[in-house]
N, C-alpha and C positions, 0 to 999 in steps of 0.2 A: 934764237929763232923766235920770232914772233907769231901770236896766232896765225895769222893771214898767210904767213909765209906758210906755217906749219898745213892750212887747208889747202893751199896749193898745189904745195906735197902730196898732199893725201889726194886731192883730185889726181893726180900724177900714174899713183900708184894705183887707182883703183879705173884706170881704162878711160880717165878725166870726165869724169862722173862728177858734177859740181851738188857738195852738201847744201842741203837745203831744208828749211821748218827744223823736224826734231830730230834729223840725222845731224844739225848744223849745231842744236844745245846740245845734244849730246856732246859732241865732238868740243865743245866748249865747254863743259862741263869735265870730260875725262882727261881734258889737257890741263886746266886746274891741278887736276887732282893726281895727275902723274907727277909734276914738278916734286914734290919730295923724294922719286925712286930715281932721278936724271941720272943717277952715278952708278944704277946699278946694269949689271950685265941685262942686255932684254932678251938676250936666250935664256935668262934664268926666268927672266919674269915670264915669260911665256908658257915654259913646262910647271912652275906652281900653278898655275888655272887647273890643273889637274886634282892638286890636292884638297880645292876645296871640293869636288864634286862625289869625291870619294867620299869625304867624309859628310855631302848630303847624302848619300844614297843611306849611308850607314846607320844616319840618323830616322831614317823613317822606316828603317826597319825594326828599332826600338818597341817594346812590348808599350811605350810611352812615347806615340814617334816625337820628333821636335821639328814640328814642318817650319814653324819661326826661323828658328835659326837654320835650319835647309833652307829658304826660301831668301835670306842674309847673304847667305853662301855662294847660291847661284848668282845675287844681285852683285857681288864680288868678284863672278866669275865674269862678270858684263863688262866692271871696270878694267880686270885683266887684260882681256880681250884688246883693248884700247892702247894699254896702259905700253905692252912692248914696241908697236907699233912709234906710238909716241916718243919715246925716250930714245928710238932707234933711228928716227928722223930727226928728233932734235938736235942729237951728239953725231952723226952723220955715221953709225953702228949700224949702217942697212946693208944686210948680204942676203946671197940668194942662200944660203945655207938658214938664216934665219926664216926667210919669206917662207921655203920648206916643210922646216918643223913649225912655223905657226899655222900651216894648212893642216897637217898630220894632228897637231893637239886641238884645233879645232873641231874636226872629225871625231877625237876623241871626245869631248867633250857634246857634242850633236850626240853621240849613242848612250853617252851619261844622261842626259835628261831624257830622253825617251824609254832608259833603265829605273828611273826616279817614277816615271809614270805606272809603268808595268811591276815594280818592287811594291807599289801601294794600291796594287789590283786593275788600273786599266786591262783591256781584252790584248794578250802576246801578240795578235794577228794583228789587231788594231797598232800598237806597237810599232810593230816590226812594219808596218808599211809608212809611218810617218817615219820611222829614221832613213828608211831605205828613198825618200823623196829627197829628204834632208843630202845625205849621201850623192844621190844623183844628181840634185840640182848644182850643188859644187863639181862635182866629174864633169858635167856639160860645160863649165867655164874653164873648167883647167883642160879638155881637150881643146875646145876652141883655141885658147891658148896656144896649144901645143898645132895650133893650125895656122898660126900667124895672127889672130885676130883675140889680142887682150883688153878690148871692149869688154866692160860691166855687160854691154848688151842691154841692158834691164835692170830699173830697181824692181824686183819681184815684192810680192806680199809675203814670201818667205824667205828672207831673210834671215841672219845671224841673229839679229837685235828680236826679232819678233820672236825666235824661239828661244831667247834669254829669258821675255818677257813672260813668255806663257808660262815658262816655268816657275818665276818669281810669282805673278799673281797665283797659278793654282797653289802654289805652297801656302801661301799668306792665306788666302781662301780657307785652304784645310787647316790651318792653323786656329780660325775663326771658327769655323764647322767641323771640328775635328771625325763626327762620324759621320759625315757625307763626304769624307775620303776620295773611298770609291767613285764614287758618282762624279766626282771633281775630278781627279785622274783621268776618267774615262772619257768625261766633255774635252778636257785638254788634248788628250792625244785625238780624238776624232778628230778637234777643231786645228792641230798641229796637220794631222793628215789630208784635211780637204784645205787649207792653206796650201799645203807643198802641191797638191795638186795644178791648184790655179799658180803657184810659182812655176812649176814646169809647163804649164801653156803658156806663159809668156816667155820663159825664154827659147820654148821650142819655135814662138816667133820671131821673136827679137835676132836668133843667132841664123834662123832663116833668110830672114832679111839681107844677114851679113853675108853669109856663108856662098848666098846665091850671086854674090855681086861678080 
């Protein structure tokens, strides 16, 4: 399968939603760099994105955190992300049992970075309402979903990719700044949570739009 073919795909899957600017390198970039894993099962590859996030949480709990390497990890967990999806369209390995468990480890993953934020001191409150955005904002497309209408609806500002992101740079960050931690965690998850905000006003339009037809 070749690229083109493979974004097609992907447009396909994702409510034909055409990649475009840095959703489209991305996607060009993570197909690259899936081709060494083609052979492997992509319900495997899917459930290790788990293991690296564990083992960043773990790491900035360290009386020595190592937000570097956490911040590695997460950027690992971005390729993952990508990486099953990929190898599951390329070898024609696409079922609904995988579509599934990659929404389920997703989710799982969504409450690991915002565990990463809150384990190195952002406010639990703060927290807990940027995952619960995170959480919601995918619920509102899987009931649409489940309404006949598997439209994207919307690229939102809150996205998969942007809370990969934020977690990569506030690591890096604190990695740099190691005792502005705090303060780093804390801007992240605020800036995580008034994100998800404005991601839930657009798709509380976007599926309005739909919803009302």
């Amino acid at each position: 399968m070749t690229f083109h073919e493979y974004l097609a795909q992907w447009s396909r899957l994702h409510g034909s939603a055409a990649p475009k600017g840095l959703v489209r390198i991305w996607l060009r970039i993570a197909y690259s760099c899936a081709t060494p894993f083609i052979r492997v099962n992509p319900n495997l590859i899917t459930i290790s994105a788990v293991v690296p996030m564990v083992i960043a949480i773990y790491l900035v709990t360290l009386t020595n955190p190592r937000f570097g390497v956490a911040s590695a990890l997460v950027l690992l967990v971005g390729f993952i992300d990508n990486f099953d999806g990929i190898v599951a369209v390329r070898t024609n390995r696409e079922t609904k049992w995988g579509a599934f468990l990659d929404a389920i480890v997703d989710r799982i993953v969504d409450v690991c970075i915002g565990l990463l934020f809150i384990v190195i001191g952002a406010p639990l409150e703060i927290g807990i309402l940027a995952i619960s955005f995170a959480l919601v904002h995918e619920y509102m497309r899987a009931r649409a979903g489940g309404l006949g209408h598997h439209e994207v609806a919307t690229i939102t500002a809150a996205e998969k990719p942007t809370r990969i992101a934020l977690g990569v740079m506030f690591l890096l960050a604190s990695a740099i700044y190691p005792t502005s931690a705090i303060e780093l965690a804390t801007f992240a998850t605020v800036t995580w949570a008034v994100v998800g905000l404005i991601g839930f006003a657009q798709l509380m339009r976007g599926y309005r739009k739909l919803l009302k037809q």
